[in-house]
C-alpha positions, 0 to 999 in steps of 0.5 A, a space after each residue: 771687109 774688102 781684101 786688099 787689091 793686091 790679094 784680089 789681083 793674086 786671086 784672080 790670077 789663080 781664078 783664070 789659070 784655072 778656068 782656062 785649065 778646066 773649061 778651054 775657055 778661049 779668052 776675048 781680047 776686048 774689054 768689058 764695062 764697068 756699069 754703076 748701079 744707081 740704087 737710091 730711093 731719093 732722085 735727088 740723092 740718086 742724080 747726085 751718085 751718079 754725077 759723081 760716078 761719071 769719071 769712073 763708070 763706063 755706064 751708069 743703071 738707074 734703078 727706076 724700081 728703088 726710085 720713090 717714082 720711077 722717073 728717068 727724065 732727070 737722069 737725061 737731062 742731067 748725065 750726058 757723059 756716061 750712057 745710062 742703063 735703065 733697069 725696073 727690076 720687079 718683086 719677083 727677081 730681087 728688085 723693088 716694083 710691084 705693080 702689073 708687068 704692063 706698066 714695068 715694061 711700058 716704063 722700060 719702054 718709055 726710058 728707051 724711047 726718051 733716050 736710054 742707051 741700055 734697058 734691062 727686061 727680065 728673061 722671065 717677063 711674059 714672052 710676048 710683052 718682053 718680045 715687043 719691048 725688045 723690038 721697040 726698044 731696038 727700033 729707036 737705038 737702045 740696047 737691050 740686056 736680056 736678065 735673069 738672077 738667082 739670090 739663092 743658088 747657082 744652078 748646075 752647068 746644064 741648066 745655066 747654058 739652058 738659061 744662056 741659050 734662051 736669052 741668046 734666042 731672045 733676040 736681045 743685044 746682050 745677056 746677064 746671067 747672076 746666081 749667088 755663089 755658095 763655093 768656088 765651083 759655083 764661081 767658075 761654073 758661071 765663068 764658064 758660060 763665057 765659053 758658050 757666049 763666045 762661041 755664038 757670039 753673044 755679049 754676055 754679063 755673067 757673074 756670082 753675087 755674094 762673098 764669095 762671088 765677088 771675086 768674079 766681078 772682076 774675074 769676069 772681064 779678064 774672061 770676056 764680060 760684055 759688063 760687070 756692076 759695082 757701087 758708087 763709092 759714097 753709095 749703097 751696093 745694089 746687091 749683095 758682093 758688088 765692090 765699090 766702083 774705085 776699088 773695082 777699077 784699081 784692082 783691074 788696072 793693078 792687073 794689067 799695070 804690067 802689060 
């Protein structure tokens, strides 16, 4: 069951008091995105999500994996508010492809030269096929989120920086880095990464999925998140903890309502 926005708001509050107090985290004065998740197998239920999500999400994923054919003409032909993220999340990382690296990543390429204003390639795609994807993908203006998601734990504080750094060398324009959250020094361990983000002066997604994890969904934006992902509110969460998008929104304006 969601807790109530005014809970959250009072949660969060004590969330970053204590990130602050535990870890110095110097937080950025800009705001991050809100990105809804597009995770429908139908392309006509999908299309439908995410016209309506336009008027609340600053950027629109397209889950081409969980798409019955993996087609992102629809999308921009048919969204032209929002820019659209496309992402073809493999078996092996949570998602729903499971065909050869060179097709997913000729996909993402395609998506990128067509149009998309995001892609997200995997850190633990084949260096060489994610290198060239990256550079293709730059090369006609689209952004590129370097990824990497853990359903079952959250690593220790040494090994997420690890994680952090390797995307920052990646070359990519952004970095996510998402575990699942087992307590609360889970959450602030991946908050924290902010701090190293911030000090290289790479943008970075950072968030835990799962119940517990929740609450740094929108904890991350107050830290400075390059972006956090929710669901549309009539569709199903593309992972586990991911808040409706309506909800997600009021929260984080019910905590700036008094500045």
């Amino acid at each position: 069951m969601l807790t109530s926005p005014m809970v959250y708001n009072s949660l969060i509050r004590h969330f970053l008091q204590a990130v602050m107090l535990r870890k110095g985290i110097n937080i950025m004065t800009a705001l991050g995105k809100i990105c809804v998740s597009i995770a429908e197998r139908d392309p006509r239920r999908a299309l439908e999500l995410a016209l309506a999500s336009v008027p609340v999400a600053d950027v629109l994923e397209i889950r081409l994996d969980v798409l019955e054919r993996p087609d992102f003409a629809q999308f921009l032909a048919g969204v032209s508010d929002v820019p659209l993220l496309f992402t073809c999340r493999p078996d092996w990382e949570g998602g729903a492809f499971s065909g050869s690296e060179e097709e997913r990543l000729q996909i993402l390429a395609e998506a990128a030269l067509a149009g998309g204003a995001y892609i997200d390639v995997e850190l633990r795609s084949p260096e060489p096929l994610r290198s060239a994807l990256i550079r293709q993908a730059q090369a006609v203006g689209a952004k590129v989120i370097v990824s990497w998601h853990d359903f079952k734990t959250t690593a220790s504080a040494q090994a997420l920086q690890s994680i952090v750094q390797d995307e920052y060398r990646s070359g990519a324009d952004l970095g996510k880095i998402v575990t699942l959250a087992r307590d609360f020094a889970d959450v602030l361990r991946v908050l924290g990464l902010q701090e190293l983000a911030a000090e290289v002066g790479f943008p970075l997604c950072a968030f835990c999925m799962g119940e517990v994890g929740k609450i740094s969904r929108v904890a991350t934006l107050e830290l400075g998140g390059a972006m956090t992902y929710a669901a549309p509110d009539q569709g199903a969460p593309a992972a586990p903890g991911q808040l409706p998008v309506s909800a997600l929104r009021r929260i984080r304006e019910d905590l700036h309502a008094d500045h």
